[in-house]
C-alpha positions in Angstrom: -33.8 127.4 -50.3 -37.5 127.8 -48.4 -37.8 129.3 -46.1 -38.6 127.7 -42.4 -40.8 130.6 -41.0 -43.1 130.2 -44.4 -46.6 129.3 -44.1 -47.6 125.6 -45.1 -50.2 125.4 -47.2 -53.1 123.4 -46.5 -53.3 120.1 -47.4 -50.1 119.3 -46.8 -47.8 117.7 -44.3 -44.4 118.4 -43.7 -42.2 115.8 -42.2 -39.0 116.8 -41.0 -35.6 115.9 -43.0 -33.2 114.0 -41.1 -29.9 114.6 -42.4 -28.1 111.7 -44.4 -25.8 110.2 -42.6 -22.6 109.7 -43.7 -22.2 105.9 -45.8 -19.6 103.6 -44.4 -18.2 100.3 -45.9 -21.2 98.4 -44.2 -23.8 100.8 -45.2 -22.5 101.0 -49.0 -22.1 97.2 -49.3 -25.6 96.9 -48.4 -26.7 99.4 -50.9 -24.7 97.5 -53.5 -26.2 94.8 -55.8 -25.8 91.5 -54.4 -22.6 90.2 -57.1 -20.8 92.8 -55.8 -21.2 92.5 -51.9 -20.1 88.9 -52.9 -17.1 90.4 -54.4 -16.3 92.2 -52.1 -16.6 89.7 -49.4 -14.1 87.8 -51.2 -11.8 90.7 -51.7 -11.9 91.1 -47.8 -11.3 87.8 -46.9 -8.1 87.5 -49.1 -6.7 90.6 -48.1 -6.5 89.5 -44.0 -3.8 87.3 -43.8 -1.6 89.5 -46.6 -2.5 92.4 -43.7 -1.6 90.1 -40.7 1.6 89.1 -42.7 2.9 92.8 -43.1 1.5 93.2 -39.6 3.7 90.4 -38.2 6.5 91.4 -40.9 6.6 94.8 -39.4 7.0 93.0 -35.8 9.6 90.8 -36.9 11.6 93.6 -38.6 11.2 96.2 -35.5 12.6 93.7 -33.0 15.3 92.6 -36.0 16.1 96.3 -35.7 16.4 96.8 -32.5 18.4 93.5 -31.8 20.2 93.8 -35.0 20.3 91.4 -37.7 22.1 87.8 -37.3 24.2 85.8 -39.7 25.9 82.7 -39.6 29.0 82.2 -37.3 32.4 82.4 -39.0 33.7 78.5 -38.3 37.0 79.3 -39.3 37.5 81.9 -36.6 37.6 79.7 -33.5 40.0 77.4 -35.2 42.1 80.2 -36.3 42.6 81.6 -33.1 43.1 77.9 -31.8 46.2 77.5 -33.6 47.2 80.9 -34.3 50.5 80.3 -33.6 51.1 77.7 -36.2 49.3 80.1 -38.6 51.7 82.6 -37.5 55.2 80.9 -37.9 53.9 79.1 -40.9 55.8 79.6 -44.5 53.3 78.1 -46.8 50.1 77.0 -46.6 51.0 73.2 -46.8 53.0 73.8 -43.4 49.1 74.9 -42.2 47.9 71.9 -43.3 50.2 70.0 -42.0 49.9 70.7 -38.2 46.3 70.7 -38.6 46.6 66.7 -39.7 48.9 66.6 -36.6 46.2 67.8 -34.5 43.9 65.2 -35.9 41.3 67.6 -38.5 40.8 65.4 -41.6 39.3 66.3 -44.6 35.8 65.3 -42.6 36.7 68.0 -40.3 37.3 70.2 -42.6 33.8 70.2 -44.2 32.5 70.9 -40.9 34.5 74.5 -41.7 32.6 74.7 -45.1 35.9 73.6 -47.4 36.2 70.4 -49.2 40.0 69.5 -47.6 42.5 70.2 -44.9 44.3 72.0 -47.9 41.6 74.3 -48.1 41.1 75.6 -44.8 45.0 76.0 -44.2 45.1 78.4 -47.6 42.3 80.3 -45.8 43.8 80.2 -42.8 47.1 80.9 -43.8 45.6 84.0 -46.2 43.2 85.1 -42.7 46.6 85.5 -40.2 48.8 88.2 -40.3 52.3 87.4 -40.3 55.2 89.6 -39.2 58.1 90.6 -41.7 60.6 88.4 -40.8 60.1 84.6 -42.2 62.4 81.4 -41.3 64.2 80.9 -44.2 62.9 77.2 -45.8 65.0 74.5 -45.3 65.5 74.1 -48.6 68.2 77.1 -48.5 69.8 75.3 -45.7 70.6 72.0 -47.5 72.0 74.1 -50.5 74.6 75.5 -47.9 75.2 72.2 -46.9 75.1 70.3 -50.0 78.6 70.0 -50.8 79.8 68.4 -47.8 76.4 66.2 -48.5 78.6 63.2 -50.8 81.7 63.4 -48.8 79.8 62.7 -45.5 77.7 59.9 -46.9 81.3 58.4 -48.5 83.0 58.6 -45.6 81.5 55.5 -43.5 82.5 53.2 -46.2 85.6 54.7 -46.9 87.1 54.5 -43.1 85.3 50.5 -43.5 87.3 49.5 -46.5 90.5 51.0 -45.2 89.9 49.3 -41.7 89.3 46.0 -43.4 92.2 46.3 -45.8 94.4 46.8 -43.0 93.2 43.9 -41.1 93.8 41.5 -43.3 97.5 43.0 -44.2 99.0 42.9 -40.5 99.0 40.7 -37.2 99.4 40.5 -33.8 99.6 43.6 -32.0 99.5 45.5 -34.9 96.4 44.3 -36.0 94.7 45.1 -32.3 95.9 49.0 -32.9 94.5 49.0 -36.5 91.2 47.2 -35.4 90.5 49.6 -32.8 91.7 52.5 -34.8 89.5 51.4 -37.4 86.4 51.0 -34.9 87.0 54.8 -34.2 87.4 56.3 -37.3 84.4 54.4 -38.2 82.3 55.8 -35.3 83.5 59.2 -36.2 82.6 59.2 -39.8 79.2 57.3 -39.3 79.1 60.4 -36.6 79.2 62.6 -39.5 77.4 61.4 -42.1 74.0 61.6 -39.7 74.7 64.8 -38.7 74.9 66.3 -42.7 73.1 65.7 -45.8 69.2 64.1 -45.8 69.6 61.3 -42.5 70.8 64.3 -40.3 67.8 64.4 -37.6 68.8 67.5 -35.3 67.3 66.9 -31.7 65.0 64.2 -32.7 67.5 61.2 -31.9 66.5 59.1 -28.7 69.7 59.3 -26.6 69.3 55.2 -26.0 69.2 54.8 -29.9 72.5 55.1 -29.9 73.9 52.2 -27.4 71.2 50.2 -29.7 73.1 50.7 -32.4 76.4 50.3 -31.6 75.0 46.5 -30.0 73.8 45.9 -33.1 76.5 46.4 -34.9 78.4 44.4 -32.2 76.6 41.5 -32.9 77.1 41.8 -36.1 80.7 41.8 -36.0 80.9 39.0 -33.2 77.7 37.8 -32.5 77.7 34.8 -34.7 81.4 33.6 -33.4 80.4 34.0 -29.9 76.7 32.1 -30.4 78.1 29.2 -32.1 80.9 28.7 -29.3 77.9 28.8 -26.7 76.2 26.2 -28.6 78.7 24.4 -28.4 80.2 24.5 -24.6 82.2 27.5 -24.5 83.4 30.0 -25.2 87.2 28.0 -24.6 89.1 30.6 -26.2 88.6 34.2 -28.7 85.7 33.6 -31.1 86.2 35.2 -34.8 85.6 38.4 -36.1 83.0 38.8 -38.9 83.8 42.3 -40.4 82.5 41.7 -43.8 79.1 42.5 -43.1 80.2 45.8 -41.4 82.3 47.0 -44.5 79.0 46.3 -46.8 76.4 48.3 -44.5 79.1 51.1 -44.2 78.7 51.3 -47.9 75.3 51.4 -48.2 75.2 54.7 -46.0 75.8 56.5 -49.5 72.9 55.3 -50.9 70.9 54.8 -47.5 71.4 58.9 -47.9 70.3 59.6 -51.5 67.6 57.6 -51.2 66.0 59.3 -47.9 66.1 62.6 -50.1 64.7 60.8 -52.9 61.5 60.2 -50.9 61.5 63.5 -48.8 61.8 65.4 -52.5 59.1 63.3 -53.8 56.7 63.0 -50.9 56.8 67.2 -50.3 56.3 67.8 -54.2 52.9 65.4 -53.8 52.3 67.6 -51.2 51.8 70.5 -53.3 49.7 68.7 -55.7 47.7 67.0 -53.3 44.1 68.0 -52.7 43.3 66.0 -50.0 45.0 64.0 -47.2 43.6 60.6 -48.5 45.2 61.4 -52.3 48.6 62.2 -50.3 48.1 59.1 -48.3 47.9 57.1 -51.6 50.4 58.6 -53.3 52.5 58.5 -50.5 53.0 55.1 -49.4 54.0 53.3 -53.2 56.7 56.2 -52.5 58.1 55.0 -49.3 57.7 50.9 -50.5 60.2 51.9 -53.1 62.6 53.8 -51.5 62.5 50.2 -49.5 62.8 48.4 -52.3 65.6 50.4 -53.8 67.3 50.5 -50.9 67.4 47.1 -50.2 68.5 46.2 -54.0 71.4 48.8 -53.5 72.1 46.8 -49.9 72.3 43.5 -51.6 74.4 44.1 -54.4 77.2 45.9 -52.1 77.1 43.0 -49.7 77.6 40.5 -52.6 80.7 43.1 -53.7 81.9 42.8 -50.4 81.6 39.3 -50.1 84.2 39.2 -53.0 86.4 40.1 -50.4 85.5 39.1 -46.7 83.2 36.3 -46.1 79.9 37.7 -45.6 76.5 35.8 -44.4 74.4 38.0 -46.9 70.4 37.5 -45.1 71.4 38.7 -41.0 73.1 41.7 -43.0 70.2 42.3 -45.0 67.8 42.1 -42.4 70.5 44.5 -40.2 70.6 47.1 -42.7 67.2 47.6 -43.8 66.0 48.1 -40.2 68.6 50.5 -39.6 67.3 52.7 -42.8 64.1 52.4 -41.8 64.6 53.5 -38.2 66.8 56.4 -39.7 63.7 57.2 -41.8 61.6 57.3 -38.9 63.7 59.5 -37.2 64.3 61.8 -39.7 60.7 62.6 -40.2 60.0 63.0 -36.3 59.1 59.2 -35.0 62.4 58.6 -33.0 60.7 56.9 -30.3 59.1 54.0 -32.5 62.3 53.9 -34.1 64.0 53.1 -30.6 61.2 50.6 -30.0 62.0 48.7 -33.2 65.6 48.9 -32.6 65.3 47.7 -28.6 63.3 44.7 -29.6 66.0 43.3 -31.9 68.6 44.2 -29.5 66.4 42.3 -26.9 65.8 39.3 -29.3 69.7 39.1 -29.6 70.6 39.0 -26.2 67.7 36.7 -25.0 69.3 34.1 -27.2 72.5 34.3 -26.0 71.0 34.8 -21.9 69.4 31.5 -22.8 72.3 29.5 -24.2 73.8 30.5 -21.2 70.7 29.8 -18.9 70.3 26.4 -20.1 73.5 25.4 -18.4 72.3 25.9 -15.0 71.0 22.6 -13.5 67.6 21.8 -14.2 67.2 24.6 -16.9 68.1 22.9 -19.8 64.6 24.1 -21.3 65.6 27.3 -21.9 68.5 27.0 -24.4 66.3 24.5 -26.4 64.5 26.7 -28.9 67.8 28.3 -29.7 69.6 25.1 -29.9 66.2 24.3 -32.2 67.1 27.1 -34.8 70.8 26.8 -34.7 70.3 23.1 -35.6 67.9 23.7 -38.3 68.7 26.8 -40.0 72.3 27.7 -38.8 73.6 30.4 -36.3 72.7 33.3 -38.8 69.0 32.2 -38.3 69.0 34.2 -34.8 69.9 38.0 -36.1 67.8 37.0 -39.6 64.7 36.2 -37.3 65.0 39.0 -34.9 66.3 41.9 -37.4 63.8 40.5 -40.1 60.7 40.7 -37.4 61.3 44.4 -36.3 62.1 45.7 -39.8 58.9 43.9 -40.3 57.1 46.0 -37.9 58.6 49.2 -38.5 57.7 48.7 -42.1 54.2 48.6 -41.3 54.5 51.9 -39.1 56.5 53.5 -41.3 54.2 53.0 -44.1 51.0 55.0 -42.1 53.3 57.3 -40.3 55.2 58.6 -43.3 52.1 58.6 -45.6 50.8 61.5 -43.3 51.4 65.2 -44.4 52.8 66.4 -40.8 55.9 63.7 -41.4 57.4 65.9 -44.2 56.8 69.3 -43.1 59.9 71.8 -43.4 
């Protein structure tokens, strides 16, 4: 190194040294050959949004951090807690799926809860809520307890019938008063039984008023006829006839009225299993209950014609009597009393309306009124009345039956 205090010689000038400063990015790229300030323009100009990415990354995570992170809501929880009580008491998940088409969630709904059918959602639902240890036993185990008396109860209708009948027709007079109304009880009472056993028992779900239906219908059935055609033609001027043909054949048919009814419910709850969606149960559902119907109906038919044998017997107003009765029975059965009542009061009202306005039509000046029945009595015979009436409200409750019944909630345990 020189020293500063030296002499200069002469000749010479000596121009202080600045010190270098130190070379930043600008300084060096301006040093640099020209191709590589261009590169490195381009490599700065590439790398500012990647660094305002991270930068806004690093926000976004920080206030994710301190907010915590958020997922999708669970859809299924607010419905589970909705109906946690059917979840709860539920045996199965088809008794889940069930309640949930009773509350109106389709397999539309359902995919609103990310699962392709009601079936679906009630297995998660049903897998989701705990259940306590103790389970209703199914109600399969209660109609094995009860299955023995199951024949014997479904019998006994027809039974009491034939042996009413048979003693009609053997005595006279007083005697045949006592056996008539003997015959009427013990009828009652096994009829009684036979809907309170076996597979048309329907504990707590018969309208009370379903009953005085009934028994007017099978009122008519047994006099109706005899008292109409006196009516229609002035009186009554003395006892109209007994018709209880007809009676006898439809107490037979409670036998299989009964096996038929568990025929459908065992079929319909196995295609509940199977099903995967309420439209495929639907489907599969409704050929079902058309024929049980049908079967029904044949089995009707044939023991009124057997009967007939017998007793005289007007074979279409006892057809059209006994297939609504089955189908209100049906109804009942699988929890739709109340249209069954309906379809039951309309006949009932269709009956007596003709008979008010045979009756009405002899006050002066309302002859009008006892002309349309007058009209079908004339044309088609007094058996056209019950035919029409019967045949119109089995008609309806045919329809009913066939979307009520094809719904999973109608055969839950």
């Amino acid at each position: 190194m020189s020293d500063p205090t030296a002499p200069v010689p002469a000749g010479r000038t000596i121009t202080a040294r600045q010190p270098e400063p130190e070379r930043g990015p600008v300084v060096a790229v301006a040093a640099a050959p020209r191709r590589v300030v261009g590169a490195v323009a381009r490599a700065t100009r590439s790398a500012e949004p990647a660094g305002k990415e991270q930068a806004a990354g690093g926000a976004g995570g920080a206030v994710r951090a301190r907010t915590g992170r958020r997922g999708p809501a669970d859809p299924v929880k607010a419905l589970m807690h909705r109906h946690r009580e059917l979840c709860e008491r539920a045996v199965d998940p088809l008794e889940i799926a069930a309640g949930l088409e009773a509350h109106g969630v389709t397999d539309r709904t359902a995919a609103r809860f990310r699962h392709r059918d009601v079936f679906s959602l009630a297995e998660e639902l049903y897998a989701r809520v705990p259940r306590g240890e103790e389970t209703p036993p199914p109600a399969e185990d209660e109609d094995a307890v009860a299955r023995p008396a199951h024949p014997l109860s479904a019998m006994a209708p027809g039974t009491v019938a034939v042996l009413a009948a048979a003693g009609l027709r053997l005595t006279d007079g007083g005697v045949r008063i006592g056996v008539g109304a003997a015959g009427a009880v013990g009828l009652a009472v096994a009829l009684a039984w036979s809907l309170r056993r076996g597979p048309l028992r329907a504990p707590g779900r018969t309208v009370p008023v379903a009953r005085f239906l009934v028994c007017w219908l099978v009122a008519y059935a047994l006099l109706g006829d005899g008292l109409l055609t006196a009516l229609v033609a002035g009186g009554p001027d003395g006892p109209w006839p007994l018709a209880p043909g007809p009676l006898v054949g439809l107490a037979l048919a409670v036998a299989p009225a009964a096996w038929i009814a568990r025929l459908f419910s065992t079929q319909a709850r196995r295609r509940l299993g199977g099903s995967r969606g309420l439209e495929e149960f639907a489907a599969g559902t409704r050929p079902l209950l058309l024929g049980g119907v049908a079967l029904h109906t044949g089995c009707l038919i044939a023991l009124l014609v057997l009967t007939s044998l017998v007793l005289p017997v007007t074979l279409a107003p006892a057809v059209a009597l006994g297939v609504l009765l089955f189908l209100a029975r049906l109804l009942t059965v699988h929890g739709f009393p109340h249209a069954a009542a309906a379809g039951l009061g309309l006949a009932c009202a269709g009956e007596a309306l003709a008979l008010a306005a045979v009756l009405g039509g002899r006050v002066p000046g309302c002859g009008f009124l006892a002309r349309p029945v007058e009209a079908v009595v004339g044309t088609w015979g007094v058996a056209a009345v019950p035919v029409l009436v019967c045949g119109a409200a089995a008609l309806g409750l045919l329809v009913h039956a066939t979307a009520a019944l094809s719904r999973a909630s109608a055969h839950t345990t």
